[in-house]
C-alpha positions in Angstrom: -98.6 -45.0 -175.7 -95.6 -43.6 -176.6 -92.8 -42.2 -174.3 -92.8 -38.8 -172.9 -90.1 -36.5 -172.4 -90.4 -33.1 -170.4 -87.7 -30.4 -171.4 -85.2 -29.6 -168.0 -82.8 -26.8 -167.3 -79.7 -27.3 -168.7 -81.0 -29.4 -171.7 -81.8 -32.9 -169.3 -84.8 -34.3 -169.8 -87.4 -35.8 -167.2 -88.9 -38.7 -169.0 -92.1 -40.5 -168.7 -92.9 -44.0 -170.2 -95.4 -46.4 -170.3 -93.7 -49.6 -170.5 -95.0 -53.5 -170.4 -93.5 -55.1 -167.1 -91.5 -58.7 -168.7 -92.4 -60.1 -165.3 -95.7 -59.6 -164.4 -97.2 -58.6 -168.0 -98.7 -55.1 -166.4 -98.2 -52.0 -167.8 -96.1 -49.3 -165.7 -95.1 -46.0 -166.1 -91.6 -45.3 -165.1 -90.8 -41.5 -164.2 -87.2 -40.8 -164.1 -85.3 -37.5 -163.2 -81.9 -36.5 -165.2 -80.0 -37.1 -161.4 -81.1 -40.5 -161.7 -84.5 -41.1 -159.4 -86.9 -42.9 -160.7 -90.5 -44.1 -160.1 -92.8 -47.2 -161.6 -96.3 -46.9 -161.1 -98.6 -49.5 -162.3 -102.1 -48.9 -164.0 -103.4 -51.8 -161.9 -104.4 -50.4 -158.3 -103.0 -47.1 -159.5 -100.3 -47.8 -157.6 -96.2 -46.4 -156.8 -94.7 -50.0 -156.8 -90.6 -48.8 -157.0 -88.6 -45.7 -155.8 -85.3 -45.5 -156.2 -83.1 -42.6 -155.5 -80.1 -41.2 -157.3 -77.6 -44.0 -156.3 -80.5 -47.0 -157.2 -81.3 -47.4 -153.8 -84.6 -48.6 -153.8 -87.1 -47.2 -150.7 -89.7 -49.0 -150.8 -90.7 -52.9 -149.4 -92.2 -54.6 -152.0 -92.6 -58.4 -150.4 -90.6 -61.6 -152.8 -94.0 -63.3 -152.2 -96.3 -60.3 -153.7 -99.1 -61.1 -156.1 -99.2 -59.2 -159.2 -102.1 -61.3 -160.2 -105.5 -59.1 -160.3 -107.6 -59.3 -158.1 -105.3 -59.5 -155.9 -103.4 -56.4 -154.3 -100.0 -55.8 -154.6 -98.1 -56.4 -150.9 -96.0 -53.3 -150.9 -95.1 -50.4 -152.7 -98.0 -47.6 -152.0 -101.8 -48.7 -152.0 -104.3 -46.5 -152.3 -107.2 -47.6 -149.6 -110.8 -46.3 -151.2 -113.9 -46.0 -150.4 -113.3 -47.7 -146.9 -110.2 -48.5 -144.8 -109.4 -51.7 -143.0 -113.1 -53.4 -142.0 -115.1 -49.8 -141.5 -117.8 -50.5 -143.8 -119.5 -53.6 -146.1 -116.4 -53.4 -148.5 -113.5 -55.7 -148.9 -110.6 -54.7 -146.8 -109.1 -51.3 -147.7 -112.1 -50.7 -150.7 -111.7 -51.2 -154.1 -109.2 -49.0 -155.7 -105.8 -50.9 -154.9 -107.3 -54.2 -157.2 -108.8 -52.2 -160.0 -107.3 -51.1 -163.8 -106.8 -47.2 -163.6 -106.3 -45.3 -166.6 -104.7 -42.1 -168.1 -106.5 -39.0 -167.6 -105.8 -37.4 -170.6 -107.4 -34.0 -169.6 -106.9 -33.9 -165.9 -107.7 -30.3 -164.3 -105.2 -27.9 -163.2 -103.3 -28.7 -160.3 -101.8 -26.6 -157.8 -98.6 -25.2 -158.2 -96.0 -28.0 -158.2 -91.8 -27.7 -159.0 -92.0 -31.0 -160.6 -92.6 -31.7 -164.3 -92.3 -35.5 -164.1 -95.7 -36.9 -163.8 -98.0 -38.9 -164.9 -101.7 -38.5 -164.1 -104.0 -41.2 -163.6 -108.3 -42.2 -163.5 -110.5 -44.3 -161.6 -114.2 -44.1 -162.1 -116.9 -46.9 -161.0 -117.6 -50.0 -163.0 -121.1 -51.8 -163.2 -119.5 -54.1 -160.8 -118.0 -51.2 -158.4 -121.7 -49.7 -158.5 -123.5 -53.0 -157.2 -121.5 -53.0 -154.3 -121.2 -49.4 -153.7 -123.6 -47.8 -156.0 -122.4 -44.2 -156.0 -120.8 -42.5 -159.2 -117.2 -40.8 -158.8 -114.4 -39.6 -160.6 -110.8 -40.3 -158.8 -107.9 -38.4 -159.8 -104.5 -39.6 -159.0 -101.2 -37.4 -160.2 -97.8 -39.3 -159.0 -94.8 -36.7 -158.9 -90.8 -36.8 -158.6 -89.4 -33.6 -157.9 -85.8 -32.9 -159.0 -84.5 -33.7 -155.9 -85.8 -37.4 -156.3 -88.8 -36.1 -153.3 -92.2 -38.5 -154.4 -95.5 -36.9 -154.2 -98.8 -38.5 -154.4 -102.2 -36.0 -155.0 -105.5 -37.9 -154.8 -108.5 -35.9 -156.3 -112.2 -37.2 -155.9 -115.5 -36.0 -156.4 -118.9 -36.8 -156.5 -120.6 -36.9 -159.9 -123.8 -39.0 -158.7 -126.8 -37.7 -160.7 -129.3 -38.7 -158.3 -128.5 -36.2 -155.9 -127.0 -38.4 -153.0 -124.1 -37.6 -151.1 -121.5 -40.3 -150.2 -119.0 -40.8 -147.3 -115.4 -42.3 -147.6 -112.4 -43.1 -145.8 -108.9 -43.2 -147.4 -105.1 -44.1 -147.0 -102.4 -43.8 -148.8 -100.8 -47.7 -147.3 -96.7 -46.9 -148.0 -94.4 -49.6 -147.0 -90.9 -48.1 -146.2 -88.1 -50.1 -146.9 -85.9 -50.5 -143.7 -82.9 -51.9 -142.5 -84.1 -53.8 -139.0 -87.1 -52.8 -137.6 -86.1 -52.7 -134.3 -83.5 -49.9 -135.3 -86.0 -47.5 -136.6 -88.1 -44.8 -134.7 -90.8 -42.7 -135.5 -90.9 -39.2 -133.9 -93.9 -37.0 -134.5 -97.0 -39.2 -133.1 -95.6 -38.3 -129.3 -98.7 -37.6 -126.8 -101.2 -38.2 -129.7 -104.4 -40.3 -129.1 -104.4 -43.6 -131.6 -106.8 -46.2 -131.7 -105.3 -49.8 -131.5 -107.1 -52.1 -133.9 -105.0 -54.8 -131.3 -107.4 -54.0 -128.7 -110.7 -53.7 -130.7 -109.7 -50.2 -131.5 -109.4 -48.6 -127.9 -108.4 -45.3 -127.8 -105.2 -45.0 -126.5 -102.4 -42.2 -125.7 -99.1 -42.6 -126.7 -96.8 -41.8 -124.0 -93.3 -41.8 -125.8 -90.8 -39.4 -126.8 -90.7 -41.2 -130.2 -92.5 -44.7 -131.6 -90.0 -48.1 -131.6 -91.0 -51.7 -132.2 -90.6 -54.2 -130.1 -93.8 -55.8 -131.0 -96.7 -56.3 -133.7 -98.1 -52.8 -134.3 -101.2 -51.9 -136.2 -102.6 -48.4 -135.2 -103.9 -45.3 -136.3 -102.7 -41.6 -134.8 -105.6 -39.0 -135.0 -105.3 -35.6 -135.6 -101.2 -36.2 -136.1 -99.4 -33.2 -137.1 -98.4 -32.6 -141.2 -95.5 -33.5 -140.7 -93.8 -36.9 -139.2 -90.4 -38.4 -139.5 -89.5 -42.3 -139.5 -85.9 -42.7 -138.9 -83.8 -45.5 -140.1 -80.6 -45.7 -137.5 -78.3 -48.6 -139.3 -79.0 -46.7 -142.8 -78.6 -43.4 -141.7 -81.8 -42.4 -143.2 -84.4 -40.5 -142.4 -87.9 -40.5 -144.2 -89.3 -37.3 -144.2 -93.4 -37.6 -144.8 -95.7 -34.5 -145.0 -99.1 -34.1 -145.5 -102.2 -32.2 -146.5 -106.3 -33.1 -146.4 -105.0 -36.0 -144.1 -105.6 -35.6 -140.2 -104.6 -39.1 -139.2 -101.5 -41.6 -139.9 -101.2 -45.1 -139.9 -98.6 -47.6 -138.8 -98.5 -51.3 -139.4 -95.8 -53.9 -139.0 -97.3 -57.9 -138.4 -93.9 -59.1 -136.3 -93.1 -62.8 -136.6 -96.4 -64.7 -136.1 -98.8 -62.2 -137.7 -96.5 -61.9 -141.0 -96.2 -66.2 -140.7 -99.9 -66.0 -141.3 -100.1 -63.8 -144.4 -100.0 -66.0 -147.5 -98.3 -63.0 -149.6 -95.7 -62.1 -147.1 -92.4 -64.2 -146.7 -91.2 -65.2 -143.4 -88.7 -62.8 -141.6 -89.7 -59.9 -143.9 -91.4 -58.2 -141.0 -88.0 -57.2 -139.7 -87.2 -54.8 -143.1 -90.4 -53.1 -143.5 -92.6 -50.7 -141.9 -95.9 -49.4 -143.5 -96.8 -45.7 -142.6 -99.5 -43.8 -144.3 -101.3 -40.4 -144.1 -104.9 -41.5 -144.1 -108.7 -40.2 -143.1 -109.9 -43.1 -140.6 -111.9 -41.7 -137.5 -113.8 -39.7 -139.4 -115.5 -40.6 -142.6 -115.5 -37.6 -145.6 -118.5 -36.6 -147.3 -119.0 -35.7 -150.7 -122.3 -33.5 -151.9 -122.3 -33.9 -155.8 -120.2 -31.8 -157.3 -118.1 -31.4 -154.7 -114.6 -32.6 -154.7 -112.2 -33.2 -151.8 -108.0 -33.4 -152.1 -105.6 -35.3 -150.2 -101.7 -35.4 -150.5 -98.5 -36.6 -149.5 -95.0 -36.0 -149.8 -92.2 -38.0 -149.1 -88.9 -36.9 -149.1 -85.2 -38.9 -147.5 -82.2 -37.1 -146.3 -79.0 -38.7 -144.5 -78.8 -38.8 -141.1 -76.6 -39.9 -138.2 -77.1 -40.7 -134.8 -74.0 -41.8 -132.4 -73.7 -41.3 -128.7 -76.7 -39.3 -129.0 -75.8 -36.6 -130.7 -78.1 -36.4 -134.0 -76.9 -34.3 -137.3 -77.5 -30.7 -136.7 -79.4 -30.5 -140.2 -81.9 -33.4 -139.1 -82.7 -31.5 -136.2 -83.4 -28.1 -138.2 -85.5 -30.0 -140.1 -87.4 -31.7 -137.5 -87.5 -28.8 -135.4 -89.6 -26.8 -138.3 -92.4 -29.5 -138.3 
């Protein structure tokens, strides 16, 4: 496929190109903006491997022992968990759609109003294999978006096409792994008196009682109903992750500490400390699709500097958080 260019003010051009990775052998797009952010997403999983903003700074944890060997999924990057998240349901972990070939949809509908012209919209429909395990019929539409200001923005599509009348239920999460400086130096602020269920504890429900979320410890949890927008803050790279979203009530948060991560075969030792996975997801309850009908999910990630010192935080980070 040949390489796309979308016309900019001023005469720059956005560019999108579908490009054969030397390393791996899978084929990529790679969005980049005329300031210099870029975006690879890989046909395999459908899924945002690399961000990088304007100075090459890449945001994203992609682990040095990641498989890009199908079927395996990719550790890092964003996943996108469908039909079923984590162990609710028959399914392999996190469904099907993070180890399956996507392809170009050609024709994709309108989508809402958007101030990006750099993207690259994707497929997933069921396979003969797909349908033996889960034998429902669906079209999944994926657009991945950078905005001119280098801001990443993921819109997941899916409807129902079964011809036999049947409904179907689903869960979904979009599994982003935030590159960070130390774990222990970041904070999430957002998920404050929320109930979350602790998959630690056989998924009791649980009230967090913090002004903000730290780590001190292996985390895996998800916070219900959280609010549409949440902000993870990064103190030693004066960073802060800005992550809004729509269609999803709940969020997700994940980091394996020292002897979970030991135990993962596609996760090197120590990496726990540098990354932090965070996703806008639908866990506690399941969706359901009547054929023909179509439900939408998105997120938006943006990152703006930040300083914190004596505790005095940059008047323009707390505007912003203020105006959740």
């Amino acid at each position: 496929m040949a390489a796309a260019a979308t016309r900019m003010a001023g005469g720059e051009e956005a560019t999108v190109k579908l490009v054969k990775d030397g390393a791996t052998g899978l084929e990529k797009f790679i969005l980049r903006e005329p300031h210099g952010s870029s975006v690879e997403v890989y046909l395999y999983g459908g899924q945002v491997i690399f961000w990088e903003n304007e100075y090459r700074e890449q945001m994203l944890f992609v682990s040095r022992k990641a498989s890009f060997k199908p079927p395996k999924a990719i550790r890092g990057g964003i996943q996108i968990c469908f039909p079923q998240f984590g162990n609710h349901g028959v399914l392999e972990q996190h469904g099907f759609a993070r180890n399956r070939l996507w392809s170009v949809d050609e024709c994709p509908p309108p989508f809402p109003a958007t101030t990006s012209n750099c993207h690259i919209d994707l497929i997933l429909k069921q396979t003969p294999e797909d349908l033996k395990i889960w034998p429902h019929s669906f079209e999944f539409r994926l657009r991945v978006a950078l905005s001119p200001k280098g801001d990443l923005m993921l819109t997941s599509r899916i409807k129902n096409t079964n011809a036999d009348g049947k409904p179907f239920k689903f869960r979904f999460s979009y599994q982003t792994y935030f590159l960070i400086s130390d774990i222990s130096e970041v904070r999430v602020e957002g998920l404050e008196t929320l109930d979350y269920l602790d998959n630690l504890q056989n998924e009791d429900r649980c009230t967090e009682q913090g002004d903000a979320v730290v780590f001190e410890s292996e985390v895996d949890k998800v916070y219900l109903s959280a609010p549409p927008k949440i902000v993870i803050i990064d103190h030693d790279k004066k960073r802060t992750f800005e992550l809004r979203k729509e269609g999803l009530p709940d969020v997700v948060l994940w980091n394996p500490w020292d002897r979970k991560g030991k135990t993962i075969p596609d996760f090197a030792e120590e990496e726990y400390k540098s990354m932090l996975r965070v996703g806008a997801a639908n866990v506690e309850k399941p969706i359901t699709l009547r054929p023909g009908e179509e439900w939408q999910g998105r997120q938006e990630i943006s990152v703006v500097p930040s300083s914190y010192s004596s505790g005095q935080w940059d008047p323009e980070i707390i505007h912003r958080i203020q105006h959740v």
